[in-house]
N, C-alpha and C positions, 0 to 999 in steps of 0.2 A: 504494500500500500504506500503508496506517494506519501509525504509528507508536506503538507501547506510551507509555501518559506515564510509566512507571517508578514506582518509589516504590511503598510497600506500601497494599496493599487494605482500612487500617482505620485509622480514626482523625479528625477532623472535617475533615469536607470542604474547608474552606478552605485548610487544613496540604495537604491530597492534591492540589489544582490548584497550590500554593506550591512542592512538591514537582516536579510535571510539568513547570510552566513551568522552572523549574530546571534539568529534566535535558535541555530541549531549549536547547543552550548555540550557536544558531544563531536569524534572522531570524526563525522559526517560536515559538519561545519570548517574544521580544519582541513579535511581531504577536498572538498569546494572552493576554500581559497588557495590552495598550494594546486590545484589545477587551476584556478582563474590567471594565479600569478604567470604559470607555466606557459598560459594561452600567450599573454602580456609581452611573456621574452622571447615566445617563439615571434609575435607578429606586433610590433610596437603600432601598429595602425587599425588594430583589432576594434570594432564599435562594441562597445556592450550595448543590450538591449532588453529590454523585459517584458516577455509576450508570453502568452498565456498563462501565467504565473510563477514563471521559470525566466533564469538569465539564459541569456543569449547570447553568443558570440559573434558577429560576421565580419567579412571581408569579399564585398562585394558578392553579397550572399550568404547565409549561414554557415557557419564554421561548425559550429558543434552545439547543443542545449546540454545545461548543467541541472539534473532531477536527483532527486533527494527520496531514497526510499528508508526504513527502518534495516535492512540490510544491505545496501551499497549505494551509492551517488554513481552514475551512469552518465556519461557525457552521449550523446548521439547527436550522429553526425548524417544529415540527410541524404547527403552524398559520397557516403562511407562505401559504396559496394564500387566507385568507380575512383577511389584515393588508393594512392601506395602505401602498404601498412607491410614493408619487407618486415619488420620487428612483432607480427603476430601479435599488435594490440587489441583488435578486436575480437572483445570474447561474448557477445550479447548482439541480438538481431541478425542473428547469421544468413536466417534462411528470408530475407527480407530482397527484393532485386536494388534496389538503391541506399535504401540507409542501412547503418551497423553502429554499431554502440561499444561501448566499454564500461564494464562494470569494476568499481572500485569496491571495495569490500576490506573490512576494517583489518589493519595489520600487514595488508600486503604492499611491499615496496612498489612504488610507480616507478618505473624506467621515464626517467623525467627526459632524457633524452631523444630516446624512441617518442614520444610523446609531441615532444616540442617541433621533431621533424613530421610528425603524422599532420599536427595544426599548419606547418610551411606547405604539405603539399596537399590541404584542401586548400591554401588560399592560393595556390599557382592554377587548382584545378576550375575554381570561381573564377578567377581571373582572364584564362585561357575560355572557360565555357560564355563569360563574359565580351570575348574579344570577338570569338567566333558569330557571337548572337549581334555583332554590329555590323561586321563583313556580308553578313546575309543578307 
């Protein structure tokens, strides 16, 4: 079961993820922001965003959504089935044709590196799918 991130439905999205990670005062709140930070170093250009109750990531398109369950924080990535994942991070929405997920679960080390190149090459994948949809 999802977990509401709390905090009220208006105001600049950075404040509403500052907010959520906040009110999750457990392992879950901490693995949300050491991936938010992750996003951050991978793509200094990254937008936050807050839609449908969850932060957001884009560049030039969604990058990835950060959910919050009672057993792991899950990043999912819309366009995870068509991104380079050589380091096998994707271990959630396998059987999906475009998006795939990552589930974090409390105690396991993130390969912050693996990670940080997964976020570089949805945003070369937005940005290529981007370029292609203006050529047309």
């Amino acid at each position: 079961m999802k977990k509401k991130m709390g905090g009220p439905l208006e105001g600049p999205p950075s404040e509403l993820i500052d907010k959520a990670i906040a009110a999750l005062d457990d392992w879950r709140g901490e693995t949300l922001a050491r991936i938010r930070k992750l996003i951050h170093e991978a793509d200094p250009d990254v937008v936050e965003e807050w839609k449908w109750g969850i932060p957001v990531w884009s560049h030039d398109g969604i990058l990835c959504t950060g959910e919050t369950y009672k057993a792991a924080v899950k990043t999912t990535f819309p366009k995870g089935a068509s991104a380079e994942d050589p380091s096998g991070l994707f271990n959630s929405s396998l059987e999906g044709a475009t998006r795939r997920a990552i589930d974090f679960r409390q105690g396991e080390a993130i390969d912050e590196e693996a990670f940080k190149a997964l976020i570089r090459a949805t945003v070369a994948l937005n940005v290529s799918t981007r370029t292609a949809k203006k050529r047309a």
